[in-house]
C-alpha positions in Angstrom: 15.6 234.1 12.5 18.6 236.1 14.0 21.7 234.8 13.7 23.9 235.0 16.5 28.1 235.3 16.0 30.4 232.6 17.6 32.2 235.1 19.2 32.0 238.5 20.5 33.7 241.4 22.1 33.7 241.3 25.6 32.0 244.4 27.4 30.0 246.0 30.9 27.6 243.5 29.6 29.9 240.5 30.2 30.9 242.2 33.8 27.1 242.6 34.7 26.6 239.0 33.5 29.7 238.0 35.5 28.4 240.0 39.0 24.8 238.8 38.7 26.1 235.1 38.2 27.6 235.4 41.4 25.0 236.2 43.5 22.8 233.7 41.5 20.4 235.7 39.6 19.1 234.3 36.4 17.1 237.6 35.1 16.9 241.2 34.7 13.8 243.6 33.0 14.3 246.8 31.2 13.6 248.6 28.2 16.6 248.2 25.3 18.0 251.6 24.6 21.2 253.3 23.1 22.2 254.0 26.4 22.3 250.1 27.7 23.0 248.4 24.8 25.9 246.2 25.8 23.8 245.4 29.0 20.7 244.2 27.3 22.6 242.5 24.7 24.5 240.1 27.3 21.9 239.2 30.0 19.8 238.7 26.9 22.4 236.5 25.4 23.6 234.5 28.8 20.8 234.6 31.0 16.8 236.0 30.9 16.0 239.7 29.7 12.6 240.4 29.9 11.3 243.1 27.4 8.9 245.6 29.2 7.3 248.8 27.5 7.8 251.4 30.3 11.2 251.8 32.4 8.3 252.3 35.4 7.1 249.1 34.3 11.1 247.5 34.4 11.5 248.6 38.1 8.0 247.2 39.3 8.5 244.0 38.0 12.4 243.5 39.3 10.3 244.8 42.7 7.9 241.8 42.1 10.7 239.5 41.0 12.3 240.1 44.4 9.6 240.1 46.5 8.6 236.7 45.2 11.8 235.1 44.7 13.6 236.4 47.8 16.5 237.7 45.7 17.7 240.3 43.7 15.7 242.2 40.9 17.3 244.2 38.1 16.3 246.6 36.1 17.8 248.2 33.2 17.2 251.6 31.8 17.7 254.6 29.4 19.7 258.0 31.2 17.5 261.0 31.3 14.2 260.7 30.7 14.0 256.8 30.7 16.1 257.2 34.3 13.1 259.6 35.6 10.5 257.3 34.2 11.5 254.7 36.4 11.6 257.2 39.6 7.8 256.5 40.8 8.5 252.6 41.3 12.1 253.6 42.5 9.8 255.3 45.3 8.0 252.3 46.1 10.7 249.8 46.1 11.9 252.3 48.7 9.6 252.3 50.6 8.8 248.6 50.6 12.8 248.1 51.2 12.5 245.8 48.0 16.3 244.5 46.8 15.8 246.1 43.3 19.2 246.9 41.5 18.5 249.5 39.1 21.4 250.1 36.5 20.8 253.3 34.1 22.9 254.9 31.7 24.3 258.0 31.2 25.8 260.2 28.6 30.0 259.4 27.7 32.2 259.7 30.5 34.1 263.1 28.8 31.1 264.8 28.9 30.2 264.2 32.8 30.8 267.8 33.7 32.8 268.2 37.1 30.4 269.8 39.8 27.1 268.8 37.8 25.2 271.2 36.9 26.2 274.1 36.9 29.2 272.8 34.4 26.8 271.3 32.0 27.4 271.8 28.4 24.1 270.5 26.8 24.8 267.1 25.9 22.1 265.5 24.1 20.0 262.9 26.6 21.9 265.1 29.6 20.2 265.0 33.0 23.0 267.2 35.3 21.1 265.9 38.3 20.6 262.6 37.5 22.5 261.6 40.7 20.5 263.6 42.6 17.2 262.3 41.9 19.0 258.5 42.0 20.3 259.4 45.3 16.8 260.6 46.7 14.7 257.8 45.3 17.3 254.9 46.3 19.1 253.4 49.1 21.9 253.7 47.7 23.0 255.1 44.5 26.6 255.4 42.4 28.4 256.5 39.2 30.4 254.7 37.6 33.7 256.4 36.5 36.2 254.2 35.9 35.7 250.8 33.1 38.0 248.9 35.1 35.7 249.8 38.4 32.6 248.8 37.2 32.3 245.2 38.9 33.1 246.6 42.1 31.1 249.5 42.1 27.7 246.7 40.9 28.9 245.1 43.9 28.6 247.7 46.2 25.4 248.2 45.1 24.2 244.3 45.6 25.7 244.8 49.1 24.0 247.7 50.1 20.7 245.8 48.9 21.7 242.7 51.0 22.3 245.2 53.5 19.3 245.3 56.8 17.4 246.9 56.3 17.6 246.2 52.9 16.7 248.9 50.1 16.8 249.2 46.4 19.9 250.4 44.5 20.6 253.0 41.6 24.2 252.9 39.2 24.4 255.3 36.7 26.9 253.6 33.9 27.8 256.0 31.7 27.4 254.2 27.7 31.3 254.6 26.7 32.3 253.1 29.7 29.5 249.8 29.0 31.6 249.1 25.6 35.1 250.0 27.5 34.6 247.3 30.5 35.5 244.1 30.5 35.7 241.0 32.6 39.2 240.5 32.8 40.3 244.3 33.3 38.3 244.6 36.7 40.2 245.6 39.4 39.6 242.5 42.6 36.8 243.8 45.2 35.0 242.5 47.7 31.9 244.1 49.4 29.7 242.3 52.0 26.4 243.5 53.7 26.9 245.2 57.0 26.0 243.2 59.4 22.8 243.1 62.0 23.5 244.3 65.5 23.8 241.7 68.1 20.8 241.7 70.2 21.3 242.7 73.7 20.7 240.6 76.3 19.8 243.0 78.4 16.8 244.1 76.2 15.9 240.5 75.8 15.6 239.8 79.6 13.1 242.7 79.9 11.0 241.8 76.8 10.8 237.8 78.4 9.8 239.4 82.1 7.2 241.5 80.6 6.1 238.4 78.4 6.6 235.9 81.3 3.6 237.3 83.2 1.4 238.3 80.0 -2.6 237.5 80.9 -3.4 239.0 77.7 -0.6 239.4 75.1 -0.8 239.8 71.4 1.9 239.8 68.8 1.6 242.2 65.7 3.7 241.5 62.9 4.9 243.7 60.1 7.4 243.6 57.0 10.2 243.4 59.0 9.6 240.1 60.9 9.7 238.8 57.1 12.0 235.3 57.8 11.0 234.6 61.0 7.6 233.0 60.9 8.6 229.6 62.2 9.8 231.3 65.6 7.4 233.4 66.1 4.2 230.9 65.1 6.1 228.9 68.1 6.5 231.7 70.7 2.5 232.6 69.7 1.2 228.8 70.8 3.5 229.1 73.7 2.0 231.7 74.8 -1.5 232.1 73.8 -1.1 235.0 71.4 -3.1 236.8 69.3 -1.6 237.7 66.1 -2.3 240.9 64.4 -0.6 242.2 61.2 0.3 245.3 59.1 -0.5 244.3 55.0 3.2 243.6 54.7 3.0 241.4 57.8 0.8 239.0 56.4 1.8 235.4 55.9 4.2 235.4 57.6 2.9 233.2 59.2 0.5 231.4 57.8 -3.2 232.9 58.2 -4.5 229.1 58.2 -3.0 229.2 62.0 -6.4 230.2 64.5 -4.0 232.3 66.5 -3.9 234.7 63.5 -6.2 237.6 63.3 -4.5 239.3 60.7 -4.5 242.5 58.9 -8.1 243.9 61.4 -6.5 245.5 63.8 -8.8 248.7 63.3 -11.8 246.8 63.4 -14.4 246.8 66.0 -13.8 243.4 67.5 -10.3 243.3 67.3 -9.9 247.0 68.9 -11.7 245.5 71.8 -9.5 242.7 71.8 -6.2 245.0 71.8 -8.2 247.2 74.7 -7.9 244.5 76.7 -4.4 243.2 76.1 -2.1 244.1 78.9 1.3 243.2 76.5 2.0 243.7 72.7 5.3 242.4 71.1 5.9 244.7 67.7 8.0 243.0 65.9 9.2 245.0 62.4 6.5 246.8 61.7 6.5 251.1 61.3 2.5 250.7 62.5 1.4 252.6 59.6 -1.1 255.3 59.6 -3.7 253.3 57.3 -3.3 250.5 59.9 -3.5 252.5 63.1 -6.2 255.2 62.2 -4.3 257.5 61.2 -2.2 257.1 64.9 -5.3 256.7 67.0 -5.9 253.6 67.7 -5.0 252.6 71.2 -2.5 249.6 72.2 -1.2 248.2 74.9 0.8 250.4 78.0 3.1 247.6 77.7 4.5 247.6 74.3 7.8 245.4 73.3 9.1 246.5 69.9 11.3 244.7 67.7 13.0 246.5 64.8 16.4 246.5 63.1 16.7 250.3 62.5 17.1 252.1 66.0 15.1 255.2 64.7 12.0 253.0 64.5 11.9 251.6 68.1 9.2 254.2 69.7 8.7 256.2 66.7 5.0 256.2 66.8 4.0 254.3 70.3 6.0 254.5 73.1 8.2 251.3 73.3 8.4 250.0 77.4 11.2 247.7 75.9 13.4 248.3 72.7 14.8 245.1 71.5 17.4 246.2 68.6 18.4 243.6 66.3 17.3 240.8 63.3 13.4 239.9 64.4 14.0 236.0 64.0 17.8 236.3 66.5 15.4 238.5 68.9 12.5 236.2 68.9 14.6 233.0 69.8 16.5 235.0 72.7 13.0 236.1 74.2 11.9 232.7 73.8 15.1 230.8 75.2 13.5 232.7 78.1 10.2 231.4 78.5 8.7 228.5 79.2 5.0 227.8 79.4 2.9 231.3 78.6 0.6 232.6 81.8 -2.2 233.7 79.6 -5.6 233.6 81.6 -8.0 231.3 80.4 -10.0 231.8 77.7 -7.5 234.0 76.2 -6.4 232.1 73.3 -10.7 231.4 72.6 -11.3 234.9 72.5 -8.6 235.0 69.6 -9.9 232.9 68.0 -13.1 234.0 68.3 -11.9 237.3 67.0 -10.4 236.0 64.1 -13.8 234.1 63.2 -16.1 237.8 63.6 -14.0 240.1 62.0 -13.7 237.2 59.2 -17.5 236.8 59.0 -18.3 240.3 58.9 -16.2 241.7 56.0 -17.4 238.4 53.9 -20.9 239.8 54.5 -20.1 243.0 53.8 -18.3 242.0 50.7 -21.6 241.2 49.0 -20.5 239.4 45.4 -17.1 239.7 46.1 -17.4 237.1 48.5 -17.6 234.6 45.8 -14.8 235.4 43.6 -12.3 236.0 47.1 -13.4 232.4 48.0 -12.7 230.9 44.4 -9.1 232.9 43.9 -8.2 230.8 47.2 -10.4 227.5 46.2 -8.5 227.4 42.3 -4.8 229.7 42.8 -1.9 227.3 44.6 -1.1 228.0 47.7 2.4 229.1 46.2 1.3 231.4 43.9 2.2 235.1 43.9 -1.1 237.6 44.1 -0.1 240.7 42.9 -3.2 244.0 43.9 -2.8 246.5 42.3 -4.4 249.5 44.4 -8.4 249.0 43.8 -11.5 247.8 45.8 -11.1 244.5 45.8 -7.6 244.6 47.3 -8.2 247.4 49.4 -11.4 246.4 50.7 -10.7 242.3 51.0 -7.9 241.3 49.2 -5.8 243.1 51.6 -7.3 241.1 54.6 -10.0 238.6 53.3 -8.0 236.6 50.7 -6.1 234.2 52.9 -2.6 234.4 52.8 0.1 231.4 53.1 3.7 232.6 52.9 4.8 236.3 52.9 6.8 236.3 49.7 3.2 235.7 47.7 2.0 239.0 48.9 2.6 241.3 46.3 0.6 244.6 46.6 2.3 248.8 46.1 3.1 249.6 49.6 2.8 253.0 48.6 -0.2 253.2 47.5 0.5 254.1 44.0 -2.4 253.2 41.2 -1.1 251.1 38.2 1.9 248.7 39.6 0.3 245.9 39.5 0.4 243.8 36.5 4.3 244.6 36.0 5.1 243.2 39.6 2.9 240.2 38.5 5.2 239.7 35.5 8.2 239.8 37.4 6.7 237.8 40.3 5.8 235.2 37.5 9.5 235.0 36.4 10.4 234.3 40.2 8.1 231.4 40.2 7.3 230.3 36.6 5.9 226.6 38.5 3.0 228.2 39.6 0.7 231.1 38.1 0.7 234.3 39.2 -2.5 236.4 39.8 -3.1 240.2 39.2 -5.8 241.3 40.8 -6.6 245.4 39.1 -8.9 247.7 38.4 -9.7 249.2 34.8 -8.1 252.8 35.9 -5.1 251.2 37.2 -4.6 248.5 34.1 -4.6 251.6 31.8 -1.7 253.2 33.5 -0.1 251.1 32.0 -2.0 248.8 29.3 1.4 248.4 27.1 2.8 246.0 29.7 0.1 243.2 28.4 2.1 243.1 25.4 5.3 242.6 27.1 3.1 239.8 29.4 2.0 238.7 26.1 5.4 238.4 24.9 6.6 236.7 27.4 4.2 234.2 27.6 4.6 234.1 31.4 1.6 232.2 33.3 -0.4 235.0 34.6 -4.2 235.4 35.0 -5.0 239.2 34.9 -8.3 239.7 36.7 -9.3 243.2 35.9 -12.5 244.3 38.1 -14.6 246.8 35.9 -16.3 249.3 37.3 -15.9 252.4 35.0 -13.2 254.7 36.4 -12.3 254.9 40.0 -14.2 253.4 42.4 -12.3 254.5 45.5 -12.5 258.3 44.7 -16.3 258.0 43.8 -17.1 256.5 47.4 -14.8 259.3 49.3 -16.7 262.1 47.0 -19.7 260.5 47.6 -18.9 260.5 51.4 -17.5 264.1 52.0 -20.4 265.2 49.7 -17.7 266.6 47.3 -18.7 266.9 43.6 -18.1 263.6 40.8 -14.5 264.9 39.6 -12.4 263.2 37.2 -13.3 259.6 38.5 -15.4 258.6 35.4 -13.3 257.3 32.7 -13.6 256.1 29.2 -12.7 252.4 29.9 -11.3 250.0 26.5 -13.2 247.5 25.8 -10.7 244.6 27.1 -11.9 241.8 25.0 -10.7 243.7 22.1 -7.8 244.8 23.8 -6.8 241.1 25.0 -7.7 239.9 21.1 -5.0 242.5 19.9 -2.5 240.4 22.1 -3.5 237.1 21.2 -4.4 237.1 24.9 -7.6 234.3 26.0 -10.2 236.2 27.6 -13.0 235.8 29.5 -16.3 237.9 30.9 -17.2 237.3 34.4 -20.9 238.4 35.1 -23.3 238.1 38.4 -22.8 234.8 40.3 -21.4 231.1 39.1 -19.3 232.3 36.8 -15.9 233.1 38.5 -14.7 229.4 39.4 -15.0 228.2 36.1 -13.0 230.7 34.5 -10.2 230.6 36.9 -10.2 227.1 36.9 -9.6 227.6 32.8 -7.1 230.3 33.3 -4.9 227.9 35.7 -5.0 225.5 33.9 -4.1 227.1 30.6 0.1 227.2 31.3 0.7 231.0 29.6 -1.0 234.8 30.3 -4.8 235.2 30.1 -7.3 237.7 30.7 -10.4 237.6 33.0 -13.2 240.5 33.1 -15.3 241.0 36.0 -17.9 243.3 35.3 -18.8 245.1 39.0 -21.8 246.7 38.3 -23.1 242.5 37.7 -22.1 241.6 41.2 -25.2 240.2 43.5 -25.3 240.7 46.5 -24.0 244.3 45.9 -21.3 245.0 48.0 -21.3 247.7 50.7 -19.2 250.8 49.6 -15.5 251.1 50.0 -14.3 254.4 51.2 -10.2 255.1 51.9 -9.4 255.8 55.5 -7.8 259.2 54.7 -8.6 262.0 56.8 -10.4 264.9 55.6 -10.1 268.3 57.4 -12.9 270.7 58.6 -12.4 273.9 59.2 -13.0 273.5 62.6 -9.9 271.2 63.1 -7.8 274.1 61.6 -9.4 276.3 64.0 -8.6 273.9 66.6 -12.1 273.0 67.1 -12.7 276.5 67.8 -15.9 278.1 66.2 
């Protein structure tokens, strides 16, 4: 048992403590190092540190812990090496605009050579362009330089997190500087998001005349309209929308509601459904290429668009009407507009309709999977956080099959990056330790990073990782398979995860062919702490129809411009 003294010296520790107190935030992930030492050793001491095994691992979970709690994540690392270990899931907190404070370290203050690098004098755990790489995976990155600036220069940060559109953070704290702070010595500041343009009437008036004689409109709803379900759900009924939605769209509002359609957009039924729309209101969304086929698919000539960042408004389709500001402000000034829709009738059937095939198809399609995406929904509250990591099941259905009730529980790498997973379940689980958290991965992306079921284990957090085992990579074999390209590198040697969860003092189960699934989540939810569930894919009956990426592979003839 460690023995804690009744006093101690005050540090940066105390001042982190202090800054994350204000903004209410109870917990923070990293990996304990020389180089963050005073940090760890407060937050562990006054509020929640979470022990992970990989800084990578740190930042994805403070993702997850923000995503689900609406808050703040914070992740502490080592300088150097540890600081560039966290830089992939930097990336995709960037580009999910995730509020992730990431606080690194950095070699003593007297040895921060003026006009890094080319002053650098070889200091031990030196990075010279450390800010550089902070600065190009962040929204907003900082050194600190001063003891007595350090709470101001963490607030900055939070602000610029806070900020729309919101973005993750990097501050490099260099370590003498962590022992020389203190509470008491920090010079007063006060930083504050910048605030949201004021939506323009002007704008507004056009999008409700456009809206005001829709026959046909539709509604699709991305990242950004995040906070403004309950406006928009309203505006739909009114007028007899369809909803579509990018991945990050989903949930917010609920996909119980028959106007919502979802994450389809590229399939058959729904394309015919958009062909014959004669209005679409974009609200937040960047109309990704992996949601619009790769750019082609076709929308409405009368598109209304609905971002906070002016750069987006047009970017990819032609906006008829811009509408500049917060989605939820916007929505309400359109609506304050309207009154009864005009939609012809029939209109809000066909939705509906819609929604039912494209439903009823993938489930048939699914094979197997059918079952188990049935029984996550059937035994997982509807407040629980599914985390996917990037594999079949979440690309093929989980990603549009698994229903989806709130926004905040849809936790999946934006980016596309293999192996995030588990840690954003783990720090989603710390957001909403009332509920358990499911991880939905693969075997190649849980052994990307197989150390963080220690940390899970450690923490004893409640969350049921169902790993889907197929062998390798499933994905890659059906786009080899497809383009007639030869089996590379996608067959891999695969642990054997009831020994692996046994190391960890982890309960495990074996999922194989049909019946079996419901019970063992049913166990797993029940059980309040981590477990481990194995679905063995090649045991799955029906057998699904093959998944295959919609990534575009060139020909010769399209370099030759089609020319032979």
């Amino acid at each position: 048992m460690t023995t804690q003294p009744e006093s101690h010296r005050q540090t940066g520790g105390d001042v982190l403590v202090e800054v994350m107190r204000r903004h209410g935030i109870t917990t923070a992930f990293g990996v304990v190092s020389i180089h963050n030492l005073p940090l760890v050793e407060a937050v562990d001491r006054d509020l929640t540190f979470v022990e992970m095994r990989h800084e990578a691992a740190a930042v994805n979970a403070a993702d997850g812990f923000a995503r689900a709690s609406g808050g703040i994540g914070i992740a502490l690392t080592s300088t150097g090496t540890g600081a560039g270990n966290a830089a992939g899931s930097m990336v995709e907190a960037l580009t999910a605009g995730s509020r992730v404070l990431h606080i690194t370290g950095q070699i003593e203050s007297e040895h921060l050579a003026p006009g890094r690098p080319a002053a650098s004098r070889g200091v031990i755990h030196e990075f010279p362009r450390q800010p550089q790489m902070l600065d190009a995976i962040s929204a907003y990155s900082a050194t600190i330089r001063d003891a007595k600036e350090a709470g101001a220069e963490l607030e900055a940060a939070i602000a610029r997190v806070l900020a729309a559109p919101s973005g993750p953070a990097s501050v490099e704290w260099p370590t003498d500087l962590q022992y020389l702070a203190s509470p008491d010595q920090q010079r007063p500041s006060e930083s504050a998001p910048r605030p949201v343009p004021s939506v323009d009437a002007d704008s507004v008036a056009c999008a409700a005349d456009l809206l005001r004689t829709a026959r046909s409109p539709l509604i699709w709803l991305g990242g950004g309209a995040a906070g403004a379900g309950v406006a928009i759900g309203e505006l739909a009924h009114r007028l007899g929308a369809g909803i579509l939605t990018s991945n990050s769209g989903r949930g917010i509002v609920d996909e119980d509601d028959p106007l919502v359609i979802g994450n389809f957009a590229t399939t058959p039924a729904a394309r015919e459904l958009i062909a014959d729309a004669d209005v679409l209101l974009a609200i937040g969304t960047h109309f990704r290429s992996n949601e619009t086929a790769s750019y082609s698919l076709p929308l409405p000539a009368n598109l209304i668009q609905i971002d906070v960042v002016p750069a987006t408004i047009g970017r990819v389709y032609p906006a008829t009407v811009g509408v500049l500001g917060d989605a939820g402000e916007s929505v309400r000034a359109i609506a304050a507009h309207l009154d009864t829709g005009t939609a012809e009738p029939g209109w809000r059937d066909r939705v509906t309709e819609v929604r039912g095939v494209v439903r009823r198809q993938l489930t048939s399609y699914i094979g197997g999977y059918a079952e188990i995406c049935e029984a996550i929904r059937t035994a997982v509250p509807a407040r629980s956080v599914i985390a996917r990591d990037v594999t079949i099941p979440s690309s093929q259905w989980g990603n549009r099959l698994l229903p989806i009730h709130e926004q905040a529980t849809n936790v999946f790498p934006l980016g596309g990056g293999i192996g995030q997973g588990l840690a954003m379940g783990i720090g989603a689980a710390h957001a909403r330790p009332d509920v358990p958290t499911l991880v939905m991965a693969g075997d190649g992306g849980l052994a990307v990073h197989l150390g963080e079921l220690a940390s899970l284990a450690g923490s004893g957090a409640h969350v049921i990782v169902l790993v889907f085992n197929d062998g390798g990579y499933g994905v890659l074999r059906n786009m080899q398979e497809k383009n007639g390209f030869r089996r590379s590198g996608v067959d891999l040697h695969t642990p054997r995860f009831d020994l692996l969860a046994a190391s960890m003092d982890l309960p495990y189960r074996l999922v194989q062919g049909p019946g079996s699934i419901s019970a063992a989540l049913d166990q797993a939810v029940g059980r309040r702490g981590p477990s481990v569930i194995e679905v063995d894919v090649e045991a799955l009956d029906p057998v699904p129809g093959p998944f295959v990426p919609p990534v575009h592979v060139p020909t010769a003839d399209h370099q030759n411009g089609g020319r032979s």
